[in-house]
N, C-alpha and C positions, 0 to 999 in steps of 0.2 A: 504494500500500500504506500502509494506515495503522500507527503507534505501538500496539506491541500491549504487555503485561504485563510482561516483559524491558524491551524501551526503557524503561520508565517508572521500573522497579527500576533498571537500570544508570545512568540519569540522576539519581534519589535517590540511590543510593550515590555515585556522583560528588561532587556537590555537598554530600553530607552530609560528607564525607570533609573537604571543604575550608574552606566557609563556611557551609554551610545546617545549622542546629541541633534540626531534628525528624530522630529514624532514619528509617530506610527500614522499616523494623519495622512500622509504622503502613500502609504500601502492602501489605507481605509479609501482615499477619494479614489484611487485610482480604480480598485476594486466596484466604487459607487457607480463610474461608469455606464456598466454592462448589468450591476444585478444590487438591487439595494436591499434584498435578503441575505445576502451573501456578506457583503458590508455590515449591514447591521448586525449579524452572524460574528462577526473577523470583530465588530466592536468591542462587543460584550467579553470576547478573548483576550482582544486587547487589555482592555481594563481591569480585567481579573488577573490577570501575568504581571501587569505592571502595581499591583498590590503585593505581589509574591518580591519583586524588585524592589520597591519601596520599603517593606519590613526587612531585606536583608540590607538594605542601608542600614535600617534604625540600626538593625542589631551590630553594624560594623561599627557604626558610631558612637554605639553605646561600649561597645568594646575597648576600638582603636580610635579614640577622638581626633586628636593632631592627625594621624596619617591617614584618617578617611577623610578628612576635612581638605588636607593638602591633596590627595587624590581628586576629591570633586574638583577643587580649581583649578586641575590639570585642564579637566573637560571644557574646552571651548564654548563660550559665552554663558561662563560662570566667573564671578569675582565673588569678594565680602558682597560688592553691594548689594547681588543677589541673595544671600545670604540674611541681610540688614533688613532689604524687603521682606523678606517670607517671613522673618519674624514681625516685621509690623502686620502682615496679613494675618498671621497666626492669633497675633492679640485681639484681635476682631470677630477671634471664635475659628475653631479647627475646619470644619466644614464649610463656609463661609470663606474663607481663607482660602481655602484648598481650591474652592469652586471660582473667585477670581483669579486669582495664580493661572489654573488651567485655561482662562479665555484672556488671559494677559502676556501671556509667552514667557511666565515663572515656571521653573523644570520644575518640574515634579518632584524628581529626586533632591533637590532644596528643602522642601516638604518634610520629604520622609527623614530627612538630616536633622533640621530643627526640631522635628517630633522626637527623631533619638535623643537628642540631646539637651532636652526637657524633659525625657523623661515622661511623654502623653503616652498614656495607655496603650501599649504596642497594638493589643486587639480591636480596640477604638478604632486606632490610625487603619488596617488590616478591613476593617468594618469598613470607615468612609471615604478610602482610597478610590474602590471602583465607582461609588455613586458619585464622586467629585471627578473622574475623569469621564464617565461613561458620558455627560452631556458634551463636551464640546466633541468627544468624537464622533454622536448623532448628527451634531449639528452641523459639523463638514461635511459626515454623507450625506445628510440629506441635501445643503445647499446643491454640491457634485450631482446626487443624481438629478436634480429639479433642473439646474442648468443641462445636464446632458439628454436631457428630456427635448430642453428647448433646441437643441443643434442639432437630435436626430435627424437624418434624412440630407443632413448640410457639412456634416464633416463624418469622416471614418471615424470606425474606434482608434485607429490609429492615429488619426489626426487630434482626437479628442485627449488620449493618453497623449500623445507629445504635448500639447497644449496646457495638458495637467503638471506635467512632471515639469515643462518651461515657470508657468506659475509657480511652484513650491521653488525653483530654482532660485527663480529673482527674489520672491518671500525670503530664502536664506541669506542671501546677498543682502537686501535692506537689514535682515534680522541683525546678523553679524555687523554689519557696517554702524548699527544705532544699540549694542550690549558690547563689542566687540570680542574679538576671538579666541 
């Protein structure tokens, strides 16, 4: 049996959660495309994988402070000040926090950092990880497949996927250029 849409999503979410610095976002829309079951499918993986990511932050940082701290500001377009932010987000209520963070372009894994490192209920964090992510990545596929609804008939799937994947392109180019790298 081969890695089908799900594997791919819950292994993006994973790793984006922890060290890897493109969303899962980029996998979800492209998949929104051709099938928004299938996206919405790859969502719900995503967001349950990148909770599994997110508690093994806690628990690195609950462990190894300094060197998972100095590890995340390896990852590109992270600084303190991400850092600085998530904890002002955080004071404004865990979930609340989490849910702006996610449609604000705050990593996630910032998140699960500052939750280790306070000491917030690992099972909590573990609890409100997938419902604080699961909405912005509905909210991509659904934009993606409503738009690609509207271009059927007028561009290829392949012209739609290159179109997609150029958008997330420039998105990362602004991104980077305005957090930098």
């Amino acid at each position: 049996m081969r890695p089908g849409s799900r594997t791919y999503a819950a292994i993006w979410g994973f790793t984006e959660a922890t060290l890897f610095f493109i969303v899962p976002d980029v996998l979800l829309s492209s998949l929104a495309l051709t099938s928004l079951k299938k996206a919405l499918l790859a969502c719900i993986w995503a967001s349950l994988a990148a909770a599994l990511g997110g508690i093994t932050i806690w628990l690195m940082i609950s462990n190894y402070p300094q060197e998972t701290k100095a590890l995340l500001l390896w990852v590109p377009g992270i600084s303190q000040t991400t850092f600085n932010k998530v904890g002002q987000l955080l004071s404004n209520g865990t979930y609340s926090g989490m849910v702006v963070g996610a449609f604000t372009g705050v990593p996630y894994k910032i998140f699960a950092a500052e939750a280790g490192s306070t000491n917030l209920n690992p099972v909590l964090f573990l609890l409100l990880s997938p419902l604080a992510r699961l909405p912005r990545f509905a909210v991509i596929v659904l934009v993606t497949w409503s738009l690609s609804r509207l271009t059927r008939g007028h561009m290829s799937n392949a012209a739609m996927l290159a179109l997609c994947l150029t958008l997330w392109i420039l998105f990362y180019v602004f991104y980077f250029a305005m957090v930098g790298w």
